[in-house]
C-alpha positions as CSV (number, residue, x, y, z in Angstrom):
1,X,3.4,20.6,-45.9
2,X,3.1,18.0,-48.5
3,X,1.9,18.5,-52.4
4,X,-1.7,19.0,-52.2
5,X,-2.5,19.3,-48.9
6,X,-4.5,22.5,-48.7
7,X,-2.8,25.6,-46.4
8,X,-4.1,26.2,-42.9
9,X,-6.6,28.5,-44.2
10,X,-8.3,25.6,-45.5
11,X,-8.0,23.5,-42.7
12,X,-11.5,24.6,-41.3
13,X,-13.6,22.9,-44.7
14,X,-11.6,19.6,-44.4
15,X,-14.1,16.8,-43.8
16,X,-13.1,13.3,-42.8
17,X,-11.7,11.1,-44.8
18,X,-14.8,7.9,-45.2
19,X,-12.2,5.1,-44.6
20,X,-11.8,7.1,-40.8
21,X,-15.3,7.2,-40.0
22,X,-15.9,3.6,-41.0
23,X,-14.9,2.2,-37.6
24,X,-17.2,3.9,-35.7
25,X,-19.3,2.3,-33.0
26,X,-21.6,-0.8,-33.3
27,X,-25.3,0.0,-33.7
28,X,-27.2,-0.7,-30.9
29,X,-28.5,-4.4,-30.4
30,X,-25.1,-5.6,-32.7
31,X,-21.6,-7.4,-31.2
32,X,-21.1,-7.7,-27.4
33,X,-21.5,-5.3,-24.9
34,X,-18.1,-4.1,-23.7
35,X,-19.4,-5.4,-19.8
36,X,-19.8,-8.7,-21.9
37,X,-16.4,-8.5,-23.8
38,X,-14.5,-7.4,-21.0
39,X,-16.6,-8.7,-17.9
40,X,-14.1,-10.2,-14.8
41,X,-14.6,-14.2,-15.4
42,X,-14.9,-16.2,-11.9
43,X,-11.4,-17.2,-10.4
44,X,-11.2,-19.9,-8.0
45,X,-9.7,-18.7,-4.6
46,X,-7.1,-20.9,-2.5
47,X,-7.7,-20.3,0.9
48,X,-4.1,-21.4,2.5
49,X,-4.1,-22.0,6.9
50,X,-1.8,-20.1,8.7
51,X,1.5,-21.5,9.3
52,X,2.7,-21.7,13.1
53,X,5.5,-19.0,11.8
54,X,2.9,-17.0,11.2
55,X,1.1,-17.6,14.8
56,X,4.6,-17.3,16.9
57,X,5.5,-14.2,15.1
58,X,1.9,-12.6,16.2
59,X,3.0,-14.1,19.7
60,X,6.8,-13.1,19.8
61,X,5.1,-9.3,18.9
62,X,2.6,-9.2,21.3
63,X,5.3,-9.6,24.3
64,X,7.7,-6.9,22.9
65,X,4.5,-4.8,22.7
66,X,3.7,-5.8,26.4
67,X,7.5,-4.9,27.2
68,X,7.8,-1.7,25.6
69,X,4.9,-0.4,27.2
70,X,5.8,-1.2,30.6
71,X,9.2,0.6,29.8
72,X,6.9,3.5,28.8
73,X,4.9,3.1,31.5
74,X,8.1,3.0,33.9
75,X,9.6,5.9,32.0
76,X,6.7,8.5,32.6
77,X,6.5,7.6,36.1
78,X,9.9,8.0,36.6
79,X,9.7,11.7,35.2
80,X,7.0,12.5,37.3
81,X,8.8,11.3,40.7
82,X,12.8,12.8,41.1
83,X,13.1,10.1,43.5
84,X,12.1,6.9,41.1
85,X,14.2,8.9,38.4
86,X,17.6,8.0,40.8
87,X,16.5,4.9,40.9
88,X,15.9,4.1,37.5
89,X,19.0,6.0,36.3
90,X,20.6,3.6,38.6
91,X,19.2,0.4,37.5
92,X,20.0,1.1,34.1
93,X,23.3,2.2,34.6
94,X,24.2,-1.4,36.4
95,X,22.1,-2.9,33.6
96,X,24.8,-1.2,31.3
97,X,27.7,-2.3,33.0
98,X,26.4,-6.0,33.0
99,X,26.4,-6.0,29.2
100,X,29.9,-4.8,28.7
101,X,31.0,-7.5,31.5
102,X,30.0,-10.0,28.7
């Protein structure tokens, strides 16, 4: 506590210092609005084509798409018929034994 600062029982009457309360807020109809002072100013947009990257890539993941779900498709039906499930097992254990052959 410093040297004259009253003790907390006198903490209650304390008013505000004058210099504090002097920057209080404008009255109306005086300075800017803050919707004025801060308002978002127009920004010119750059509207950039899409490159062909951008068009193959769409492309290139469209067919893995189309290929995945004809895997799942070929998957489920394999579950639900023991006989396909041979079948397929075989196929991919050939397709298996290709790779390593290279």
């Amino acid at each position: 506590m410093r040297a004259g600062d009253p003790g907390p029982e006198g903490m209650e009457n304390r008013k505000y210092r004058p210099r504090l309360m002097s920057a209080g807020r404008p009255m109306d109809g005086e300075g800017k609005s803050l919707k004025e002072q801060y308002g978002e100013e127009k920004k010119e947009e750059l509207i950039v084509p899409k490159s062909a990257a951008v068009k193959l890539s769409r492309a290139y993941s469209a067919v893995v798409q189309a290929v995945m779900a004809a895997f799942a498709l070929i998957g489920g039906v394999s579950l639900a018929r023991p006989e396909l499930r041979a079948i397929l097992a075989g196929i991919i254990l050939e397709a298996i034994r290709e790779i390593k052959g290279f």
